[in-house]
N, C-alpha and C positions, 0 to 999 in steps of 0.2 A: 709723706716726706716732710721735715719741716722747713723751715723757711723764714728768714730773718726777715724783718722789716728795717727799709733803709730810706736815710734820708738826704739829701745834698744837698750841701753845704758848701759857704765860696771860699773856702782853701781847697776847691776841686777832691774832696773825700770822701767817699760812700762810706756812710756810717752807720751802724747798729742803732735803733731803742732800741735797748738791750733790758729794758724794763719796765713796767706801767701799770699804774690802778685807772683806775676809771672815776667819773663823777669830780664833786667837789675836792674830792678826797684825791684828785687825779696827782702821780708824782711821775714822770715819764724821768730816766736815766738814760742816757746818752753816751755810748763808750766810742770815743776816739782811739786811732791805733797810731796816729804819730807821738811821737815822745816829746815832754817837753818839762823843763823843772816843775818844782811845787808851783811858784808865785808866778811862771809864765801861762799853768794851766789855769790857774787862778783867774787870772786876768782874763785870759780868751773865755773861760765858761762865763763870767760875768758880761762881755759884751753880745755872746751869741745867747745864754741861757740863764738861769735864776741864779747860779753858782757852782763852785764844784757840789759831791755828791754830798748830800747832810744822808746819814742814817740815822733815824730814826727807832727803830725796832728789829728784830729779827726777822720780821715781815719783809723789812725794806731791803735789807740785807740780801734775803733769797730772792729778789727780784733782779737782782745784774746778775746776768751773765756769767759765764767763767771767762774771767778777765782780770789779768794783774794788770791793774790802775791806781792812779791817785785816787782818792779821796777829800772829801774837805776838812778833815780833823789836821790839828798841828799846835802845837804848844809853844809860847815864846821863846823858853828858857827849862833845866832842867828840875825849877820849883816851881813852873807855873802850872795852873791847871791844863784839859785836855780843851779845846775848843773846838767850835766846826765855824767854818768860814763866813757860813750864811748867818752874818748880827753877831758874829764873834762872843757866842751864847756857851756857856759850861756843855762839856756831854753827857750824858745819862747811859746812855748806850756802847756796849764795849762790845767786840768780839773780837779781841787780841788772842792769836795764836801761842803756843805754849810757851814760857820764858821773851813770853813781849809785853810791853815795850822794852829795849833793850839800848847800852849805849845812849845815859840819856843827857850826854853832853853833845852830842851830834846827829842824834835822830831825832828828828824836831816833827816831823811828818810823816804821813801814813800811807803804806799803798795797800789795798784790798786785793789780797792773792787769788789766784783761780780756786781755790779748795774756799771761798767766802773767806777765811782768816783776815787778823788785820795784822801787817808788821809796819816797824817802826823804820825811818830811812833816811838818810838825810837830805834835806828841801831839794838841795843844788842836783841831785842825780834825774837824770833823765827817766823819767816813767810814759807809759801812756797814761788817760788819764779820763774821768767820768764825770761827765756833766751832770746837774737835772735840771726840770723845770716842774715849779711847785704853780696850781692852779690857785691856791690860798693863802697870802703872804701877812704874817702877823709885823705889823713895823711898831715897835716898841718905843716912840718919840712922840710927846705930847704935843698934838696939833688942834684948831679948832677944825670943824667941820669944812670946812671950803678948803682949807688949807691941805686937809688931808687929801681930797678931792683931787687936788692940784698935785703932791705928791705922788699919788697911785697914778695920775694920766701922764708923770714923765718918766714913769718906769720903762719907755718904749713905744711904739707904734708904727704903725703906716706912714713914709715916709719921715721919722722921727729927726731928720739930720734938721726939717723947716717946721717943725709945731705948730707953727701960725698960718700955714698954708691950710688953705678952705679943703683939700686931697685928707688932710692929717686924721688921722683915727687910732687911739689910745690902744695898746695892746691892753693895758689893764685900770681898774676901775673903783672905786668904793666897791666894797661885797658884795653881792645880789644873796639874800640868805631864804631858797623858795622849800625843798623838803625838809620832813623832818630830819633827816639824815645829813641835811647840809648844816642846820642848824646843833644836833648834836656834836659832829666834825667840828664844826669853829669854837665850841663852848669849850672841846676838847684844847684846842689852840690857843682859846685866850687865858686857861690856865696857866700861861708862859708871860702875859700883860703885867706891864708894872701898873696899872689902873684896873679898877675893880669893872670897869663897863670902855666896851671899844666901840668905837665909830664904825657903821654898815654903812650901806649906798642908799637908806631908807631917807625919802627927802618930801616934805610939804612944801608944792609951789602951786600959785594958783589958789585953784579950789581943790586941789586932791594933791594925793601921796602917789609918788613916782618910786622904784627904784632907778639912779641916775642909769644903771647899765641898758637901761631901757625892756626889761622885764615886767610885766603886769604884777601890783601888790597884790598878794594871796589873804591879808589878813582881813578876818571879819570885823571882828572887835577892834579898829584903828578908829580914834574919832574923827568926826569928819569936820571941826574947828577947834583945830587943837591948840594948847596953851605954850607949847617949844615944836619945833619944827623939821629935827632930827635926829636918826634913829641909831640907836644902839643895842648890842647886845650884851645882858648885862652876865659874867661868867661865872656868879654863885648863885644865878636866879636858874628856873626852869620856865622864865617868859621866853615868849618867840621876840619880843621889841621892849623895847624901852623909848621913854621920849625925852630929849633934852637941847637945852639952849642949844645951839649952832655957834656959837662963840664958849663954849667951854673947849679945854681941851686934855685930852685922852689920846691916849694907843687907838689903834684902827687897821682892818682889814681891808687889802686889794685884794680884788682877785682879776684870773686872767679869760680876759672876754673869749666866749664861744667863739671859733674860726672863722663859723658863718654870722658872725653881729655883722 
């Protein structure tokens, strides 16, 4: 028999993952069944989850559910390109239904029909609508190292409303980059970088290298008195690290700490 997986939530609503990979690579999709416009779903996915739904691939696609929802695609105007919400980034990915987009003075946004299709809608009409939450967040804003640090730790956490309270524990972190499969995923990611090399969680304090999320560093070949003292990953190299001043600055990767950190 199958059997949904639910989660609650404090607008009292048992609600579907209604989709999920696993690992680094983890994208979990989240389908709410109250209706609510484009820019009000907007709003609520950003304070509960990463954003509304970015698709990605045709992969990502067959992972919700059959569920007419929002989505996070929507366009300014009817000369602007197609965008997704999450960094208001161009879309690559289409699976518009036959003769869509349509109406494209007043269909500015998108709901993903139960048959996966995408139609065109306009913002103001009420839909249900799909969350997600991405484990590995590319932030496309040149920061130096500490700064991006600081960044990724006010994406959320334990207690978040007082950060400064001794309780407070960061939902998300500089990258921890430990398989090889984590490391191809991100190189895959920072082909989206407006800089050639992004900031990891790799850090020299002390006499050793830490990852900040508090992971054991796996690399052998890391020197152990090194000449820069944080680490990147560079995304036309096929290194696992790179090493660089801590005051340059570059794009960089959060990602979302294990449940049990």
């Amino acid at each position: 028999m199958m059997r949904n997986i639910y989660i609650f939530v404090s607008l009292m609503l048992i609600l579907p993952v209604c989709g999920q990979q696993s690992g680094l690579r983890s994208i979990s999709f989240i389908c709410y069944e109250e209706h609510k416009t484009w820019k009000e779903a907007q709003s609520f996915c950003r304070e509960e989850h990463t954003d509304l739904a970015t698709i990605r691939s045709e992969e990502d696609n067959q992972l919700i559910r059959e569920s007419q929802s929002w989505i996070g695609l929507y366009r300014e105007d009817a000369n602007s390109p197609w965008k997704w919400s999450r960094g208001n980034k161009n879309a690559a990915f289409f699976n518009w239904d036959k003769n869509e987009p349509n109406n494209p003075q007043t269909e500015l946004c998108v709901v993903r029909e139960k048959t996966g299709k995408w139609h065109s809608y306009p913002c103001q009409s009420r839909q249900s609508f799909t969350c997600y939450d991405d484990n590995l967040v590319l932030v496309t804003e040149n920061k130096t190292w500490e700064e991006a640090l600081d960044h990724c730790r006010s994406l959320g956490g334990e207690d978040s409303e007082n950060p400064d309270s001794v309780s407070w524990k960061p939902s998300y972190d500089l990258a921890t980059l430990i398989t090889e499969d984590d490391h191809d995923y991100a190189r895959e990611r920072a082909q989206q970088a407006t800089t050639d090399e992004v900031w990891t969680g790799l850090r020299f304090l002390g006499d050793g290298w830490l990852w900040v999320g508090g992971e054991p560093v796996q690399y052998q070949d890391i020197p152990s008195c090194p000449a820069y003292g944080c680490g990147v990953l560079e995304k036309n190299s096929n290194t696992s690290f790179g090493l660089r001043a801590c005051s340059q600055r570059r794009n960089f990767f959060c990602y979302k700490r294990p449940e049990n950190d």
